[in-house]
N, C-alpha and C positions, 0 to 999 in steps of 0.2 A: 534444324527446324523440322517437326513430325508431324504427322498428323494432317487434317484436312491443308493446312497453311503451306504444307510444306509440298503436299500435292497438287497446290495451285502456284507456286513457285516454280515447282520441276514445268508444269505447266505451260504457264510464261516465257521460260527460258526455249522449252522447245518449240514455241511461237514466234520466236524471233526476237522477242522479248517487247512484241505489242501488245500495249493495255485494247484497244481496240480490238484485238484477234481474241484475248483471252474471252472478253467482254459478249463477243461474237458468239465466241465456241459455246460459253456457259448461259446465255440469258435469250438468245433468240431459236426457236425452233418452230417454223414455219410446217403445217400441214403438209405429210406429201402427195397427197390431193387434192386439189383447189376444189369447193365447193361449189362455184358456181362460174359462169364466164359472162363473157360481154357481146354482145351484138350490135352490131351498126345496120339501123333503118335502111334498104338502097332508096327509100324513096323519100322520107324525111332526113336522113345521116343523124337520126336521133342515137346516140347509143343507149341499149337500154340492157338492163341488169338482171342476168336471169339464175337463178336459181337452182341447184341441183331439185329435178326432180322427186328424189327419195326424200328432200325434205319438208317438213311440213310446219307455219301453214305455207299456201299458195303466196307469189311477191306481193309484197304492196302495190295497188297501184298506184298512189301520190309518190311515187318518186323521181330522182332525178339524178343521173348518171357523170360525176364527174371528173375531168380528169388532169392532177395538178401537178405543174410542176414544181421541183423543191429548190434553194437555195444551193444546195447540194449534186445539182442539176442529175435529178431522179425521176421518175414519170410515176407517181402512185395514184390510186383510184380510190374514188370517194364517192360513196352513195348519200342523198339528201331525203328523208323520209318528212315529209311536211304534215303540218298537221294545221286545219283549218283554225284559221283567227291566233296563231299562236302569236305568244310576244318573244318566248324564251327561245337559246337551242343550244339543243347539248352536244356538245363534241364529243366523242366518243372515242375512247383508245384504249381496245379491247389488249386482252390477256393473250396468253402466248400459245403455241401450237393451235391457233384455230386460226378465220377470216372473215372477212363479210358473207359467206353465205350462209358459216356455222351460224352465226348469229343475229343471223336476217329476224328470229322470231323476238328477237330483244329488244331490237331497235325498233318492230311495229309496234312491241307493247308499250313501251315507254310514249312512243306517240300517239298511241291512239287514248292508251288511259291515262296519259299527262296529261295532254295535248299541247307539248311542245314539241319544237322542232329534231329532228336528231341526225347532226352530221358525221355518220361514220366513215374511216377510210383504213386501209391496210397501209401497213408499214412498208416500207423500203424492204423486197423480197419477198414481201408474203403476198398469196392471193394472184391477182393481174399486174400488182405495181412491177414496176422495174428494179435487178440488181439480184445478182445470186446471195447476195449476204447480208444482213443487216447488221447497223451498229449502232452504239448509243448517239453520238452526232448524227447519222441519219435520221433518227425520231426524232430529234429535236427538230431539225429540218420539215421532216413529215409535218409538225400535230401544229408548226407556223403557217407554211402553208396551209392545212385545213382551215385554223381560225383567222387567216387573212382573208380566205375567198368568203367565209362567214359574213368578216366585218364590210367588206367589200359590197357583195351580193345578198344577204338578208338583214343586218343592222352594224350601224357604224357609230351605235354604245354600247362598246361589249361591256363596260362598269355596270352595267342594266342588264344585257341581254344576254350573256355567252356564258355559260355554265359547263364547265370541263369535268368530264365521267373517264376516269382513270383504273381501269381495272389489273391488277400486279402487276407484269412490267409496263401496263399503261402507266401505271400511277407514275412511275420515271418522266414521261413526257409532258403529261400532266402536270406536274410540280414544276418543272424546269420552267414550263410558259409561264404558271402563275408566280412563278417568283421576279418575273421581267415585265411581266403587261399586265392591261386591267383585265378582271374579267368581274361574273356578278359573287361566282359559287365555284366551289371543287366540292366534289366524288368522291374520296378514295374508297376503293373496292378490294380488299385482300390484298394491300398496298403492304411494301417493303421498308425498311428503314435506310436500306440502300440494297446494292447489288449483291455486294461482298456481304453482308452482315447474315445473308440468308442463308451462305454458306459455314460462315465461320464469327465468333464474337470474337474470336482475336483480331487485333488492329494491326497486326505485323506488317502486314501486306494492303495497309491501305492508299499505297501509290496506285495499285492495280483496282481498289474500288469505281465502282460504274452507279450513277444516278444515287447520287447524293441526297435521298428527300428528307433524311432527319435535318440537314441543313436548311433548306428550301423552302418546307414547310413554315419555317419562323420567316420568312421572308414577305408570303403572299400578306394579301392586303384586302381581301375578300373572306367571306366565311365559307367553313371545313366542315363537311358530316364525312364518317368513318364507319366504313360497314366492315366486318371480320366476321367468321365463324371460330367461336370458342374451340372447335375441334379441326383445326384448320393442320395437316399435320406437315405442308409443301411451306408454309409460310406461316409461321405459329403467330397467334391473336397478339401476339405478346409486340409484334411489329407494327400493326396496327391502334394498340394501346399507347405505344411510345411516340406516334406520327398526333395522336388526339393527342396529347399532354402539350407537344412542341408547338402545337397551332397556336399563336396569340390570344389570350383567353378571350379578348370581346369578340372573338372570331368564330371559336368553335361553337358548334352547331354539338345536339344531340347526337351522340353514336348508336350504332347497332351491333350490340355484341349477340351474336347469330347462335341459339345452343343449338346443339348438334350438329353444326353443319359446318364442312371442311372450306377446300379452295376452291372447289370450283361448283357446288351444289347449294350455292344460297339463294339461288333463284329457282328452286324447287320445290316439289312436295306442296306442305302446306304455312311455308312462308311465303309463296308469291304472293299470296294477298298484302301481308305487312310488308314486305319487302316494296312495292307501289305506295305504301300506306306512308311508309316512312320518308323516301321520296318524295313524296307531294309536300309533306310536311315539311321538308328540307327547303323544296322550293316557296313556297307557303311564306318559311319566315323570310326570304329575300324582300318580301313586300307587301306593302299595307293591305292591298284588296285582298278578297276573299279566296281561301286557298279553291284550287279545280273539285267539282264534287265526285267523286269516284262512283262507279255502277259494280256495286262489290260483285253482281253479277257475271259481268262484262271481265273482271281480274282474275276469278277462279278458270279462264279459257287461255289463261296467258301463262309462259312459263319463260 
């Protein structure tokens, strides 16, 4: 066996021969910076969530600092970005080598020009949470707890309320809840067909595959929009085109095939506007009322 297959084989073998370690080695890479830290009030014990300085904008202030533990018994941290009068909220399970503070300016904009809620949190290892390594069972762990304290502390109909935003190895965690519990909607964002398949189209070694969502996706029970960039060259469109086919048709939702823009720059330039646009309209069709009116003004300050 040659070739990429045969490199993740040798791989394997020098891991001990856990899917787990391989899984580890290939798909999680944590910032070696953390972006931002935590502080505890001495005179409230509020913890509150600060921001590297260099980045810009300044924090939200509507948030809220949380910090949860996992099945898995992990300690990860979850920021709550609220947005007035909201009904929705989106769980949020960012993409890889970054954390809550890279994309502190994401989660304001989605709340401030949704205006739903947005609960993001780092994985098991990355950021503040707890654990030198992350694995695909840890996230599964992680993005449970996130949408248990959800259902728990802001609504307890996630079939209505809870809307899961999976961005590439998010979309693993992503998929994995919605193919077990209710929710209203899924996100996929430059989402995978699985682990292994990003590596390689051969199936030789699909003992050692990690986050099975061409599986999973036929599973969920809620409706799918699919955002990709046609020029996407870490995780080619072609991934994301196979995950829209699998969705159950009464399910899927309009896609966004992204031109020009790769894996991780669709939220730039001059698609931040439709890139909101298409969002709302994703949310929009979850329900009868009238979709949020956007201040296209207010969208060109957000990236």
């Amino acid at each position: 066996m040659g070739g990429v297959p045969g490199q993740l084989l040798c791989f394997w073998c020098r891991g001990g021969c856990s899917t787990a370690r391989v899984a580890g080695a290939l798909a999680f890479f944590p910032p070696e910076e953390q972006t931002y830290h935590l502080h505890k009030d001495p005179h409230t014990k509020e913890i509150q969530f600060i921001v590297n300085p260099d980045l810009e904008p300044l924090p939200y202030e509507n948030t809220q600092t949380i910090i949860l533990n996992t099945r898995r018994k992990k300690v990860i941290t979850a920021v709550l970005y609220r947005a007035e009068g909201a009904s929705k909220t989106i769980v949020y399970s960012h993409g890889n080598a970054t954390d809550l503070g890279a994309m502190h300016d994401r989660y304001v904009g989605l709340a401030t020009i949704l205006k739903v809620n947005v609960l993001a949190y780092d994985y098991t290892g990355y950021g503040q949470s707890s654990g030198d390594m992350c694995t695909e069972p840890d996230t599964y762990a992680d993005i449970e707890a996130a949408c248990q304290w959800v259902i728990e502390n802001i609504s307890s109909n996630p079939a209505e309320d809870l809307i899961l935003y999976g961005q590439s190895v998010g979309s693993g965690p992503s998929c994995y809840y919605a193919s077990r519990h209710a929710a209203a909607g899924v996100i996929l964002h430059s989402p995978f067909l699985s682990g292994m398949r990003v590596f390689t189209a051969s199936r030789a070694l699909a003992c050692l595959d990690i986050f099975p969502n061409i599986k999973r996706i036929q599973k969920v029970q809620c409706p799918v929009m699919v955002i990709h960039g046609l020029a996407d060259e870490e995780v080619p469109c072609a991934h994301g085109q196979g995950l829209h086919a699998a969705v159950p048709r009464d399910l899927q939702r309009e896609p966004w095939w992204v031109p020009e823009k790769g894996h991780n720059n669709i939220c730039s330039g001059d698609a931040i506007p439709e890139y909101y646009e298409r969002i709302n309209k994703f949310l929009g069709s979850l329900k009868e009322e009238a979709e949020v009116q956007i201040d296209s003004g207010e969208i060109s300050l957000k990236n």
